[in-house]
C-alpha positions in Angstrom: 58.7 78.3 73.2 59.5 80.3 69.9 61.7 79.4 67.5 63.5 81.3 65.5 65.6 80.5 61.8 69.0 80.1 62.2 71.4 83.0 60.7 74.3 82.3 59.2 76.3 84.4 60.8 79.9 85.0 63.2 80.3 86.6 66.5 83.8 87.8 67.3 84.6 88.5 70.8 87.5 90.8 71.3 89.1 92.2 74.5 88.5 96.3 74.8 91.5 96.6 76.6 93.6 95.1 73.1 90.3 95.5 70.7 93.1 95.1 68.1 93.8 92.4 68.5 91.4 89.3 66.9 91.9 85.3 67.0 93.6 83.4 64.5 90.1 81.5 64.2 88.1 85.3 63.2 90.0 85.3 59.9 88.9 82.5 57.5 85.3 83.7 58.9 86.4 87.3 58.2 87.4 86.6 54.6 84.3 84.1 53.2 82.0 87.1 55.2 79.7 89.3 52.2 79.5 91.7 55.1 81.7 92.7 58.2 79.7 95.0 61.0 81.2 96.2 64.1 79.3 97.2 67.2 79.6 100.9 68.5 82.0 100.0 71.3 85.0 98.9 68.5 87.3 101.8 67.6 87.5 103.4 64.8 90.9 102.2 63.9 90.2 98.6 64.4 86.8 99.4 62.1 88.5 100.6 59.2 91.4 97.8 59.2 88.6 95.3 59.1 86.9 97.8 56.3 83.4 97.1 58.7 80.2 98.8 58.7 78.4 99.9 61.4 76.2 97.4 63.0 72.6 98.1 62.7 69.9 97.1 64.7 69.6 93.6 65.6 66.1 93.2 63.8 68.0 93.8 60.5 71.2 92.0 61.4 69.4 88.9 62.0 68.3 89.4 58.1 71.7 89.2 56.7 74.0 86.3 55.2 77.7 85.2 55.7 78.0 87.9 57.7 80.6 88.7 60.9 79.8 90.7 63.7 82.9 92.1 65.8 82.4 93.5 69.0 84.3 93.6 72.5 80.6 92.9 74.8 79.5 89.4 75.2 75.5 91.5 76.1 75.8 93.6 73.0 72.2 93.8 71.8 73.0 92.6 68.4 75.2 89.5 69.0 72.6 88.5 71.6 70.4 88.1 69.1 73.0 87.0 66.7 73.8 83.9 69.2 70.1 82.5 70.1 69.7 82.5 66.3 72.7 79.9 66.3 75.6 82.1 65.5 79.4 80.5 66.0 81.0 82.7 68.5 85.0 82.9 68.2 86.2 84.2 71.1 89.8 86.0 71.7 91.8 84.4 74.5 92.9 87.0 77.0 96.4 87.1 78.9 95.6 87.4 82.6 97.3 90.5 82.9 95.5 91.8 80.0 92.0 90.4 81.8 93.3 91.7 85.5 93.1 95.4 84.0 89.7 94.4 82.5 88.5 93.8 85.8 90.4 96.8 87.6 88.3 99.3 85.1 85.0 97.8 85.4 85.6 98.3 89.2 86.7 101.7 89.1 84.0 102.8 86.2 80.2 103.7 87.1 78.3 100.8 87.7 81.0 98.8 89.1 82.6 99.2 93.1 81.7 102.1 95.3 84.2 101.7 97.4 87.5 101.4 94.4 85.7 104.0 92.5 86.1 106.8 96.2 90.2 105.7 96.4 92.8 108.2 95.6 96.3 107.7 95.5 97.0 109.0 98.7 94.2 106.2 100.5 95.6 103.6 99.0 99.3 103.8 100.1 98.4 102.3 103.3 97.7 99.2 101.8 100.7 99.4 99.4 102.8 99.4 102.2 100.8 96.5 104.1 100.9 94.1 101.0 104.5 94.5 100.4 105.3 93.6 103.9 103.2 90.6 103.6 105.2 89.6 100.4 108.0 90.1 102.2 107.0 87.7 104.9 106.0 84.9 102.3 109.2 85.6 100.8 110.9 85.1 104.0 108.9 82.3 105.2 109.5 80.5 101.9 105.3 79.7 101.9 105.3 79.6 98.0 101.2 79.7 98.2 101.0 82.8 99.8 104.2 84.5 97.6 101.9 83.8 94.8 98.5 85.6 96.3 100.7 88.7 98.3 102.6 88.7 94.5 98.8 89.3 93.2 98.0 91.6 96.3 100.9 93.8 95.1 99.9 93.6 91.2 97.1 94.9 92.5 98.2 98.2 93.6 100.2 98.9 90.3 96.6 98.2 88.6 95.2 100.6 90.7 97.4 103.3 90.9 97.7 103.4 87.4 93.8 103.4 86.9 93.6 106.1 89.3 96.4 108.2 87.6 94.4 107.7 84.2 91.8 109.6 85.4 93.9 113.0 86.0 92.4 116.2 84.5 95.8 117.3 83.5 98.5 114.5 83.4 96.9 111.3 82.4 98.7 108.1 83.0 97.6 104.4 82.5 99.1 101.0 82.9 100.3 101.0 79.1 102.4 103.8 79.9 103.7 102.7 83.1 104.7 99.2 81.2 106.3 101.7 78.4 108.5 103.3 80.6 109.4 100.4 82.5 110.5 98.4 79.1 112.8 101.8 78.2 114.4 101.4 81.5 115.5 97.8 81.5 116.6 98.2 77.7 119.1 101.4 78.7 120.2 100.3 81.9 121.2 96.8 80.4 122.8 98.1 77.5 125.2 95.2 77.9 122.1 92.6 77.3 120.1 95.0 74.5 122.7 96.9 72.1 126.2 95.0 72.4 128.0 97.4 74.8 130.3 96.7 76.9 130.6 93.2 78.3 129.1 92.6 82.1 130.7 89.7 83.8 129.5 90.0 87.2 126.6 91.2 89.9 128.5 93.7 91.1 129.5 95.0 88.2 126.1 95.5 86.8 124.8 96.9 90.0 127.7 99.7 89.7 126.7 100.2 86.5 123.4 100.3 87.1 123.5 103.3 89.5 125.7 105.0 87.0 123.6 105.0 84.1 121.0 106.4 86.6 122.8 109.0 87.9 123.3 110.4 84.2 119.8 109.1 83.2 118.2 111.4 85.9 120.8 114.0 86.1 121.3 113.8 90.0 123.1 116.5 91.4 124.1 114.7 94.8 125.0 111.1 95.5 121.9 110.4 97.9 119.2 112.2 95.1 116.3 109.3 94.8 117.0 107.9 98.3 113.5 107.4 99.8 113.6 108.9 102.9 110.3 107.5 103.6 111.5 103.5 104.2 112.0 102.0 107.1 115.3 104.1 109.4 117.5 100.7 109.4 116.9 100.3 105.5 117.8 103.8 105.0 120.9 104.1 107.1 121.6 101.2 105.4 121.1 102.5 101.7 122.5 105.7 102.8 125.7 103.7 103.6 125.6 102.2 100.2 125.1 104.7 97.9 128.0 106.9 99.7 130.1 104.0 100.0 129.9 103.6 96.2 131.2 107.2 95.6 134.0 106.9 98.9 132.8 108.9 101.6 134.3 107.2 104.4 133.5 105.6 107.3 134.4 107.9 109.7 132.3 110.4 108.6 129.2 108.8 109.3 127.5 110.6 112.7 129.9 110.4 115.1 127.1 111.0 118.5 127.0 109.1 121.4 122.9 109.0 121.3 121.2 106.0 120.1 120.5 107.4 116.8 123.5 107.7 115.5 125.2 104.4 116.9 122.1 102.9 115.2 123.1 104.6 111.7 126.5 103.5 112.3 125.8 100.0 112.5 123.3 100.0 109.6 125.2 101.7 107.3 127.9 99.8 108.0 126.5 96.6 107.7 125.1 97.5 104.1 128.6 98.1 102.8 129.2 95.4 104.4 126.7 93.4 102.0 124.5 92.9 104.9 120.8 93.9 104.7 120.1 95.7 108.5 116.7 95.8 107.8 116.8 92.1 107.1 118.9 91.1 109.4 117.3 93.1 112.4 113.8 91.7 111.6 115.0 88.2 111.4 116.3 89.1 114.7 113.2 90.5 116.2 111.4 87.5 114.4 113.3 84.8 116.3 113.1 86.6 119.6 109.4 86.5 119.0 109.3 83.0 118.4 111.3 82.7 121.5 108.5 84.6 123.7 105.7 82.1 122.6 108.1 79.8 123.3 108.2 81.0 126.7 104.7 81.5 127.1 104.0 77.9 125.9 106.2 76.5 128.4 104.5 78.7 131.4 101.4 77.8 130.5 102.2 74.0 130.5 103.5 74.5 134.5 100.5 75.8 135.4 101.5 79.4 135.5 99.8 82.5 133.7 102.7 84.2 131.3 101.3 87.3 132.7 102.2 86.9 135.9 105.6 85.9 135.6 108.4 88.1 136.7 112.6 88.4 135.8 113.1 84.9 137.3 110.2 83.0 136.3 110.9 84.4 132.3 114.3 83.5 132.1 113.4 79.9 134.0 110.9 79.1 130.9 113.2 80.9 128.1 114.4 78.2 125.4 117.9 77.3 125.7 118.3 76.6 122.0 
């Protein structure tokens, strides 16, 4: 095996999402350093705060003294070499969230996933929709393990879309901004929390405030503007009610038909002003009367009969009582 001298020498791993950002344990390395180099990958702005040099190749690196390499790849050529020679690596501790988007862009870049790198926006909203129904169910089902992957499932698609939207030729987007925007909302829509305004003693007082500093925030010409008409028809009979309720349209001027469609907006709209999620309490509905069917099923099966077979009678003779 060859050997080789030892250098006396620093490695200093920094995230490229936040390549700004270096460990507390870089800096007394940093300052007793004759020379600071930073590899090719390490922007220009994060280059001339540390006042570094470009690296050169790893045969001459290797020949240079109290020197500190910065660079944001673990397999960059030169702190390979800088590391087998017996450099001290510092490394910069990365937030998950911060790692998560790390992981998201080497699957979406070449070299990384086929399949993430062929999604669109449009592809992926199926399984938006699916992995916010599963959080829902964990949510429901109080299964704290699974709130905590379908919560990731859901990060997820945020990551995603945002990586996808940072690709656009002419409106580029990425997760910074998204966060950006996000931050600007809370802060104006809370102004009670951020700048001293008026005191908010209540929920229902916030929430009311809430849609009004929307409503001016987005300039909305009608009451029902930002409604997604694409949720599910009890949730949005229900939200419909709501937001009219809010403003005073009445009751009585909700469809007034005979057909199911309207007596099914009548009850879930009602039952949102009400306070009453319909789309809530109809699937906890349709959840127990599921339960109530294996139930049934269960019992048939343990009198020898085949749930398939049974008629009217022989259903309601195995239906639980409780």
């Amino acid at each position: 095996m060859t050997s080789f001298p030892a250098v006396s020498a620093t490695v200093v791993l920094v995230s490229p999402t936040l390549p700004e950002v270096l460990p507390t344990a870089a800096w007394p390395a940093l300052r007793a350093a004759e020379t600071v180099y930073a590899s090719a990958d390490l922007p220009e702005a994060t280059r001339a705060a540390l006042d570094a040099k470009a690296a050169p190749h790893p045969d001459e690196l290797v020949r240079a003294s109290r020197m500190v390499l910065v660079t944001t790849r673990p397999d960059d050529p030169g702190a390979a070499v800088l590391v087998r020679r017996g450099a001290a690596v510092i490394d910069t501790p990365v937030p998950p969230l911060v790692r998560a988007v790390e992981v998201m862009d080497r699957l979406r870049s070449p070299g990384g996933c086929p399949w993430d790198a062929a999604q669109t926006h449009e592809s992926l909203l199926q399984y938006l929709v699916e992995e916010t129904y599963e959080l829902l169910d964990a949510v429901e089902e109080g299964d704290r393990s699974a709130m905590r992957e379908e919560l990731g499932d859901v990060l997820l698609q945020v990551l995603f879309h945002a990586r996808v939207a940072a690709e656009h030729d002419t409106d580029p987007f990425d997760i910074d901004a998204v966060a950006d925007e996000l931050v600007t909302k809370l802060v104006n829509r809370h102004p009670h929390v951020f700048t001293g305004a008026e005191a908010v003693h209540t929920a229902e007082h916030q929430q009311q405030r809430w849609e009004q500093l929307k409503q001016a925030e987005k300039r909305r010409e009608s009451i029902v503007d930002g409604v997604p008409l694409g949720q599910p028809a009890a949730a949005l009979a229900g939200k419909l009610g709501q937001r009219t309720g809010r403003r005073g349209v009445p009751s009585d001027l909700f469809p007034a038909g005979s057909d199911e469609g309207a007596k099914l907006f009548r009850i879930a709209a009602a039952a949102r002003r009400a306070g009453i999620d319909p789309e809530g309490a109809l699937r906890a509905t349709a959840k127990e009367f599921a339960r109530k069917v294996r139930a049934a099923e269960r019992a048939a099966r343990a009198h020898g009969f085949d749930p398939a077979t049974l008629d009217a009678d022989g259903w309601r003779r195995f239906w639980p009582r409780d």
